[in-house]
C-alpha positions, -999 to +999 in steps of 0.1 A: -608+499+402-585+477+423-600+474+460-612+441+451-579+428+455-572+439+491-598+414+505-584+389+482-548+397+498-562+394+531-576+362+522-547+347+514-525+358+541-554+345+563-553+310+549-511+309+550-514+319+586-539+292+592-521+264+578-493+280+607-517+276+636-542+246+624-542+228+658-548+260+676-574+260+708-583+294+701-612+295+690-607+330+667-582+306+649-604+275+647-633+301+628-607+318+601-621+299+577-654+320+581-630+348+577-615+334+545-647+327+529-658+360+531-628+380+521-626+354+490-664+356+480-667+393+485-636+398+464-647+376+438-681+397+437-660+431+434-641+414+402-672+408+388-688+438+392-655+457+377-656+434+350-690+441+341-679+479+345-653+473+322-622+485+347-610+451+344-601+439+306-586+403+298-556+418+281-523+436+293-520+454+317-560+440+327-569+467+352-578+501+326-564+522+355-524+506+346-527+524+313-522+556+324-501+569+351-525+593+368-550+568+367-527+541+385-524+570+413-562+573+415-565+533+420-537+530+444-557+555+470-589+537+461-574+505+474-558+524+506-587+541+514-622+520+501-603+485+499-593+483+535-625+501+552-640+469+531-617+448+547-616+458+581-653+455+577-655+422+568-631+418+599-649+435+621-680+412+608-665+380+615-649+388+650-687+395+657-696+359+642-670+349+666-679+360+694-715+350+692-709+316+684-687+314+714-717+329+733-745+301+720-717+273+725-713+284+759-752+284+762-755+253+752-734+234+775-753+246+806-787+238+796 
């Protein structure tokens, strides 16, 4: 219904804190754009797909599940529960990218 938009947040409290720490030297920092990128795109693809679902309508209250309050209860525990396992997935994911870009950059300065 809604766990599209928990990546989204996390997308965009990734990008405020990387505006905080730009000239970092950690190299975690230096790749949250990866991070950013993916929350954003996989968000956007859950939208779409709800759209095409019809849970999200483009008129008030836009999410079907705000129309009724036992619905809005439902959708709140689908974002606690499915929207964060997405988005400590995709974090998980891009620590992994991380770490093996650190490895082949570190390769590639001792050959």
């Amino acid at each position: 219904m809604a766990c599209f938009s928990v990546p989204v947040a996390s997308a965009v409290a990734a990008a405020a804190a990387g505006k905080a720490h730009k000239k970092s030297a950690n190299p975690f920092l230096q790749r949250l754009d990866w991070f950013i990128k993916m929350s954003f795109g996989g968000g956007f693809l859950l939208a779409i797909e709800h759209v095409y679902h019809g849970e999200i309508i483009f008129s008030w209250p836009f999410l079907t599940a705000m129309i009724n309050p036992a619905d809005t209860r439902e959708m709140l525990l689908e974002m606690a529960t499915s929207g964060v396992a997405m988005t400590a997935l995709l974090f998980v994911v891009w620590v992994g990218m991380v770490l093996v870009s650190i490895k082949l950059n570190k390769n590639k300065c001792v050959r």
